[in-house]
C-alpha positions as a printed NumPy array, in Angstrom:
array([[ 50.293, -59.982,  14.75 ],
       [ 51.367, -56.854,  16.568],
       [ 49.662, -54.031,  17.047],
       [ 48.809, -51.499,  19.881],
       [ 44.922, -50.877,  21.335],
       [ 45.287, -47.535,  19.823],
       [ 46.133, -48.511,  16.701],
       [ 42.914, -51.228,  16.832],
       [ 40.63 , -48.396,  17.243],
       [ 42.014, -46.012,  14.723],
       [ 41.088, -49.373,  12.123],
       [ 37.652, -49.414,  13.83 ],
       [ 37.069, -45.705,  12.739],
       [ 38.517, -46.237,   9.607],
       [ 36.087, -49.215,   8.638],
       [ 33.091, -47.78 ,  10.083],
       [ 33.41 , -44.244,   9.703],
       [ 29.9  , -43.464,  10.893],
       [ 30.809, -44.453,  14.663],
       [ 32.939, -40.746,  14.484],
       [ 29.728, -38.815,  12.153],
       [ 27.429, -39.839,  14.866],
       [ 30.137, -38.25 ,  17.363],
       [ 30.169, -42.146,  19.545],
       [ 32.835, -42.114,  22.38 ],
       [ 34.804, -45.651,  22.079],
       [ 36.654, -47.303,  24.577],
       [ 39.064, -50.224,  23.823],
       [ 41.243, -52.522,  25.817],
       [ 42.062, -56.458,  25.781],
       [ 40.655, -58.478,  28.388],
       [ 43.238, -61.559,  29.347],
       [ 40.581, -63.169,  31.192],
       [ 38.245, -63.191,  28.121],
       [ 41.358, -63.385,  25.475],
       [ 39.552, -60.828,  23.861],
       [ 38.676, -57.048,  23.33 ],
       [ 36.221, -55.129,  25.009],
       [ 34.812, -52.264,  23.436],
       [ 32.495, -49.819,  24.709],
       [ 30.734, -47.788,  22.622],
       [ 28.619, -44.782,  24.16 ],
       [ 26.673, -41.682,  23.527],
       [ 24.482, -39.685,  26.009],
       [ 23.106, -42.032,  28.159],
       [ 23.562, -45.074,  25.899],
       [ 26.145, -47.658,  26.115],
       [ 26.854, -50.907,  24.349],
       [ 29.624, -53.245,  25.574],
       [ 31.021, -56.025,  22.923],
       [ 34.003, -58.333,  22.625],
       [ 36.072, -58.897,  19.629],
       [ 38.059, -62.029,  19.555],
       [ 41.549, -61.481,  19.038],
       [ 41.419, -63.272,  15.57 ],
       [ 39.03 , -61.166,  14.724],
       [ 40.42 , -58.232,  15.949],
       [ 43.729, -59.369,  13.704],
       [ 41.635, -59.814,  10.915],
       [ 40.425, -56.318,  11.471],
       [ 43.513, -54.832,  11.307],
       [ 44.618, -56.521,   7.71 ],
       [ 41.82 , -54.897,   6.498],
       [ 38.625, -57.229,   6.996],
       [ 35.642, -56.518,   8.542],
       [ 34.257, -58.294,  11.411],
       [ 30.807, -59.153,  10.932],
       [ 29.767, -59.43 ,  14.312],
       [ 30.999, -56.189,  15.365],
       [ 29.104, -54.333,  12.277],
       [ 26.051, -55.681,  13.585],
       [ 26.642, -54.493,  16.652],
       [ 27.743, -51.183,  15.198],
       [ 24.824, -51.284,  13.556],
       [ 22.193, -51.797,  16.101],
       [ 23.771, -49.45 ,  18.33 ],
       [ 23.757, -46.557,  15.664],
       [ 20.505, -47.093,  15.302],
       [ 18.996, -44.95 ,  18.785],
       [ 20.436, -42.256,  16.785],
       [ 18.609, -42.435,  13.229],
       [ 15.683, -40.28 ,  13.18 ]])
């Protein structure tokens, strides 16, 4: 499947539209040494650095969301609930 980095992260903000609410700079490029994406997520002085398996990351972009990267969403959104 092709797609561009750009066009990875634009799906990320689509599918979890609260990573743009809570105003979270994201950062997105493919590792060849890890044959996967990293993505940085960061706010203030918090930052959160994941990978997202290129299957996953395909599966992503037909429309289905990776559960491991939720979580991580997810526990990362959470510094700013309150």
């Amino acid at each position: 499947m092709g797609y561009t980095n750009v066009a990875l992260k634009d799906k990320i903000f689509e599918m979890y539209p609260e990573i743009g609410e809570k105003r979270i700079n994201v950062g997105l490029e493919f590792s060849d040494e890890k044959e996967s994406y990293v993505i940085k997520f960061k706010k203030d002085h918090h930052e959160l650095t994941t990978y997202l398996e290129k299957k996953d990351a395909d599966e992503c972009m037909d429309g289905v969301k990776c559960v491991h990267l939720g979580v991580q969403i997810g526990e990362f959104l959470k510094n700013f609930d309150g």
